[in-house]
C-alpha positions in Angstrom: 98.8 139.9 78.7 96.0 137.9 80.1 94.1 139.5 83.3 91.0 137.8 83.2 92.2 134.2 81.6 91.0 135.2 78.1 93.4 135.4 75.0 93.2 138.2 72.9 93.3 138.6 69.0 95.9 140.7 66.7 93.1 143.0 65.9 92.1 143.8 69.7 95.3 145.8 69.8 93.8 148.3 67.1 91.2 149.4 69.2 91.1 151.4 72.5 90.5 155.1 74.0 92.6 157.9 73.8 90.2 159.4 76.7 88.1 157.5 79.0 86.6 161.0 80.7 82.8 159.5 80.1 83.7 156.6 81.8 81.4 155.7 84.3 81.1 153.9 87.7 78.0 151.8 88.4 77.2 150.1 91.2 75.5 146.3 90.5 74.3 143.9 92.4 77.9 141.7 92.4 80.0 144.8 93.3 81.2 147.6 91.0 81.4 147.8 87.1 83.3 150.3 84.7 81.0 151.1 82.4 83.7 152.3 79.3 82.6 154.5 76.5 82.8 152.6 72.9 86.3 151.5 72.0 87.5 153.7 68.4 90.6 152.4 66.0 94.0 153.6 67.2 96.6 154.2 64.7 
């Protein structure tokens, strides 16, 4: 699916987060940004 208007590749659907708990909120100048923790293969 395209959110943002970019195009994905095959291989971005091997990676992700089975827990996003460290995730963090930061507040930036522009707003709000999710600050995710680094994205590990997924089998």
């Amino acid at each position: 699916m395209i959110y943002v208007g970019i195009t994905g590749n095959y291989t971005d659907n091997k990676y992700g987060w089975t827990n996003i708990r460290n995730a963090e909120i930061m507040r930036v100048r522009e707003g709000y940004m999710i600050k995710m923790p680094r994205a590990v293969p997924i089998d």
